[in-house]
C-alpha positions in Angstrom: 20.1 1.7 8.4 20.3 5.4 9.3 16.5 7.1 9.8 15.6 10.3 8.1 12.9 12.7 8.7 11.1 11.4 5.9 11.6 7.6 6.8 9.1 5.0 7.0 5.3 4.4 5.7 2.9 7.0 4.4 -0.4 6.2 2.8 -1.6 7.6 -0.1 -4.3 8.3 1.5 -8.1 7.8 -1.1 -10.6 10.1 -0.7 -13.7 9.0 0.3 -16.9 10.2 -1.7 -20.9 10.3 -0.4 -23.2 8.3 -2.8 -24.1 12.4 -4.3 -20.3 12.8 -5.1 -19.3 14.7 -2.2 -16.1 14.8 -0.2 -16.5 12.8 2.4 -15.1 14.6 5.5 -15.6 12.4 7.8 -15.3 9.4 6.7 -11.1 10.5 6.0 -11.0 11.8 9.3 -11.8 7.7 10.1 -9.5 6.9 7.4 -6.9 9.1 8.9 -7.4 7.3 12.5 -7.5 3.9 11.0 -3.7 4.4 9.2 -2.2 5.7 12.0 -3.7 3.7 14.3 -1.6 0.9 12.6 2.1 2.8 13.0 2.0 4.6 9.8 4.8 7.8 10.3 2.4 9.9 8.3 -0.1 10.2 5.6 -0.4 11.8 1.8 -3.3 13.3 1.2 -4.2 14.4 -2.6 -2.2 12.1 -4.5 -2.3 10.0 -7.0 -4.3 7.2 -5.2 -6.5 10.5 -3.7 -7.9 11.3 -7.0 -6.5 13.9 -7.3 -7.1 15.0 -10.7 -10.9 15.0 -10.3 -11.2 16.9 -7.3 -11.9 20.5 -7.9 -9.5 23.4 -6.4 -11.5 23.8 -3.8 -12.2 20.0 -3.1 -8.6 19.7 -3.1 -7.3 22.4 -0.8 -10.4 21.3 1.9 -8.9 17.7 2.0 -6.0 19.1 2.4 -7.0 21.6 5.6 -9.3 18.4 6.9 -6.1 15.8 6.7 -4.0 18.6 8.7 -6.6 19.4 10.9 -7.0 15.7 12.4 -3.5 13.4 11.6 -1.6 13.4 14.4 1.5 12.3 11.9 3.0 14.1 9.5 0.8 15.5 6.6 2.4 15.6 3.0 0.0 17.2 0.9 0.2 16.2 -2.8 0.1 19.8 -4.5 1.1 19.2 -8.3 0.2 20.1 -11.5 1.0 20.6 -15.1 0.7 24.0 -14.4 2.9 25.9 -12.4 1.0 28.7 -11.2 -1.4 26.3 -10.2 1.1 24.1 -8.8 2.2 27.0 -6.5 -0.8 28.4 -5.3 -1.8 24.7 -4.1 1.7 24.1 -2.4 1.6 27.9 -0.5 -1.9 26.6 0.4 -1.0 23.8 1.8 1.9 25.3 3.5 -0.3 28.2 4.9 -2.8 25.8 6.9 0.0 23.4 8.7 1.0 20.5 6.1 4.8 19.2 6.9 6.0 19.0 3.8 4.3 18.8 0.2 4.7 15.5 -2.8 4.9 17.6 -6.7 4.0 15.3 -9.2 6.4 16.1 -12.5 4.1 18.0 -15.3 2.3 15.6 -16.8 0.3 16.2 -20.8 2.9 19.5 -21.8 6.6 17.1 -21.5 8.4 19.8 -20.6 11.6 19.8 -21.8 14.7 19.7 -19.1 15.2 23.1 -18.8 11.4 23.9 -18.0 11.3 21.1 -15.9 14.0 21.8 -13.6 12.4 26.0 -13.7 9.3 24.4 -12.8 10.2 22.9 -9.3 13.1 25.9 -8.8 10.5 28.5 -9.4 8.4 26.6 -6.2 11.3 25.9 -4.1 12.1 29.6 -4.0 8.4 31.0 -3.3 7.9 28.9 -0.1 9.5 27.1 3.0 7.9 23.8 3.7 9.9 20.7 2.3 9.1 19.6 -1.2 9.3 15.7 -1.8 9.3 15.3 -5.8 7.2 12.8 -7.8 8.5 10.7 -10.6 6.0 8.5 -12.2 6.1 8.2 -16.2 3.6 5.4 -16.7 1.4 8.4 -15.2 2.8 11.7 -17.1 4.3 10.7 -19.7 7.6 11.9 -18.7 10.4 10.4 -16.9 12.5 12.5 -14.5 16.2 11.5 -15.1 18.5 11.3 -12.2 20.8 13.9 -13.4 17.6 16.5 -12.8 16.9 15.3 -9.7 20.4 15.2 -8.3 20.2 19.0 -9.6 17.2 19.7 -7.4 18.3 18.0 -4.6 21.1 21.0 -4.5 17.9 23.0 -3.3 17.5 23.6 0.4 13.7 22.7 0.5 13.7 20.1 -1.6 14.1 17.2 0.4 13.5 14.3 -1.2 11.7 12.0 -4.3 9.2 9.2 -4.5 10.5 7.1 -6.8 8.0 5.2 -9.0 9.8 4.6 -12.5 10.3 1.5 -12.1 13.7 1.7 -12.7 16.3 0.8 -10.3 19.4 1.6 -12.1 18.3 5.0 -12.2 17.2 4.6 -8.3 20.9 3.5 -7.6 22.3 6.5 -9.2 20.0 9.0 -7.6 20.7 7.5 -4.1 24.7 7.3 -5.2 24.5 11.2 -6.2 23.2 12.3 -3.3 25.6 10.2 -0.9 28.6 11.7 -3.1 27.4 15.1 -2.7 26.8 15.0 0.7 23.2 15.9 0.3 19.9 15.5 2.8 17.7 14.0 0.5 15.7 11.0 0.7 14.4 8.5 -1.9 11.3 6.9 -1.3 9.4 4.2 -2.9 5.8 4.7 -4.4 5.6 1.3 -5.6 4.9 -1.1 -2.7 5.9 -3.9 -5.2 9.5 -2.2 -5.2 9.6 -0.8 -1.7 12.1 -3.9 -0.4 14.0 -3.3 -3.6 14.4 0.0 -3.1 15.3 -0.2 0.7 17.9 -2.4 -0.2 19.7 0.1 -2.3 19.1 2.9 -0.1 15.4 3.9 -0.1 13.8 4.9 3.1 10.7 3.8 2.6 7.6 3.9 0.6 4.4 6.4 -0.2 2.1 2.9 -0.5 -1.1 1.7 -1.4 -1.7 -1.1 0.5 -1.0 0.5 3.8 -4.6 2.0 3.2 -6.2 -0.9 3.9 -3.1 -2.7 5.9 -1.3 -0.2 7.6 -0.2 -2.4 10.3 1.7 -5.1 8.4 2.9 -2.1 6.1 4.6 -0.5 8.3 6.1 -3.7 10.6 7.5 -4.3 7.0 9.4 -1.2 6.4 10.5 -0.7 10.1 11.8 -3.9 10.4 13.9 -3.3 7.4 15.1 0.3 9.0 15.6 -1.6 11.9 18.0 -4.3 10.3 15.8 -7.4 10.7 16.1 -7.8 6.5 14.9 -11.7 7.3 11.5 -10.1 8.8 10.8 -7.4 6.2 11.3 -10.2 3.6 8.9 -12.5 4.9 6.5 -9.5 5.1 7.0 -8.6 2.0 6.5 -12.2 0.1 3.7 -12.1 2.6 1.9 -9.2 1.4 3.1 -9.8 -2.3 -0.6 -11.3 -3.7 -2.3 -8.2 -1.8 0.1 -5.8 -3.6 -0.7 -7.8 -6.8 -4.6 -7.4 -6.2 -4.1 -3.1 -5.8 -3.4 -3.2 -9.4 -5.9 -5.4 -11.2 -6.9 -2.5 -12.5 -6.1 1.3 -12.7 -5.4 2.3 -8.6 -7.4 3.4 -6.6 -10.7 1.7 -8.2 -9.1 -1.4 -6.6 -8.4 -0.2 -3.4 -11.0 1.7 -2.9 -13.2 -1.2 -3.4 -11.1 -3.1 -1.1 -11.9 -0.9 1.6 -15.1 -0.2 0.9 -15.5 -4.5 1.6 -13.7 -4.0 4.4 -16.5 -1.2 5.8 -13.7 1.7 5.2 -14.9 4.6 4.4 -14.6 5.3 0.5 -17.3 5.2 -1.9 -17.0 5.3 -5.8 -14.3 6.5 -7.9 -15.0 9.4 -9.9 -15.3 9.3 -13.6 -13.8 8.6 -16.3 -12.9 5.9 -13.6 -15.5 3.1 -13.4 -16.2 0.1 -11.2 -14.2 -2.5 -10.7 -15.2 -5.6 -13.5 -17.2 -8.7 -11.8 -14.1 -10.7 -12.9 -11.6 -8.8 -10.7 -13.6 -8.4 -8.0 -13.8 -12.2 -8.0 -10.4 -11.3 -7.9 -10.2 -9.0 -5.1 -12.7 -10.8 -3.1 -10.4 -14.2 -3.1 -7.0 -12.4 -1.7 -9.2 -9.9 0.8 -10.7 -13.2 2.4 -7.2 -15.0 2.0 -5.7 -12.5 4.5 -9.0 -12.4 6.9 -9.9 -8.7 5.7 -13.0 -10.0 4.6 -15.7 -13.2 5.6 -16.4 -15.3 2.5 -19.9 -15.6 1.8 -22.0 -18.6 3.5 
């Protein structure tokens, strides 16, 4: 299978908070080293899984300038937002202190309609230079991107790719079959690591995961095996690393992972409200496959 630039594993990375709510810088510069000391190809600050949402403008564009500052892989900096001003002024940020490319969530709460949707990433494309890698994830905004907008985007120089997280892989298949008819460089990416096989086998290059958070390692053996055309390999992996995947969802990510790897003595902390702790039950749970894969010692 052909490599792109944007081929392989990246971490979303979590953001690790000291116990007065404060980012903590250096425990994600360990975090960072950790990841890519397993053979991640690069890491995602700000996302999703990064809490993003709760982390103020400031907060956010720090994280951002720390991740740069200390990855030796490539940085894409999750600069969304149902706002597109806002959205802007965090991608040029991003683009100002050194990030390689940037991950724009779709506008979530407003459902833009197709017209503002497709104005909304044209009017970013055109105000800076760094790669854009587009974000589809309607369970999140309430808004699917259809694969006739995206193939419309992809006509944009800078926008280089998606991470697919619908859900949907008849829409995945005609994204990827769009591109190849149009002759495009433009790469689809998994962010599901429950689909990232899937996807791979249709196409995909990869996948903005979870998992690799606490896993990088066996993450990334997973997807590079599969680039590298061992499919038997990156199978086994993948059934192998199927209960783990399961557990990163028990409940709304990342208050599983970061639990995960704050049992593993990662750095991480709480998750910021309105997300709570994990329940006793699923941490039951979590403790059972964590100790299952030796990440954790069961109690004595």
């Amino acid at each position: 299978m052909v490599e792109t630039e944007w081929s392989g594993v990246f971490p979303a990375l979590i953001t690790p908070f000291t116990k007065d709510d404060k980012v903590d810088e250096e425990g994600l510069r360990r975090l960072v080293e950790y990841v890519e000391a397993g053979g991640v190809d690069g890491v995602v600050p700000c996302g999703t899984t990064g809490e993003s949402a709760t982390l103020s403008h400031e907060e956010h564009k720090r994280v951002v300038e720390v991740v740069v500052d200390c990855a030796k892989k490539k940085v894409i900096a999750g600069t969304g937002s149902n706002s597109t001003a806002e959205a802007l002024e965090l991608t040029k940020h991003a683009e100002d202190v050194g990030a390689d490319a940037c991950l724009l969530i779709t506008p979530y709460y407003n459902k833009p309609n197709k017209r503002g949707l497709i104005e909304h990433f044209k009017r970013i494309a055109d105000a800076v230079d760094i790669p854009l890698i587009l974000y589809n994830i309607p369970s999140r905004t309430g808004l699917n991107m259809s694969a006739d907008v995206v193939l419309e985007l992809a006509e944009e120089s800078n926008i280089v790719g998606i991470k697919e997280a619908s859900g949907d892989l008849k829409q995945v298949q005609h994204i990827i079959n769009g591109v190849r008819e149009r002759k495009l460089d433009f790469t689809v990416i998994s962010g599901d690591d429950i689909l990232t096989i899937p996807i791979m086998s249709v196409g995909g290059k990869g996948v903005i995961s979870v998992i690799a958070n606490i896993i990088p390692k066996e993450t990334a053996e997973m997807v590079h095996a599969f680039l590298n055309g061992d499919f038997e390999k990156a199978l086994a992996l993948n059934y192998k690393l199927l209960p783990l995947m399961d557990a990163m969802f028990l409940e709304t990510n990342p208050i599983p992972v970061k639990r995960a790897a704050a049992l593993m003595g990662l750095p991480a902390g709480h998750t910021r409200l309105p997300l709570g702790a994990l329940s006793e039950e699923n941490e039951k749970k979590l403790r059972a496959v964590l100790e299952s894969f030796g990440l954790i010692k069961a109690p004595r």
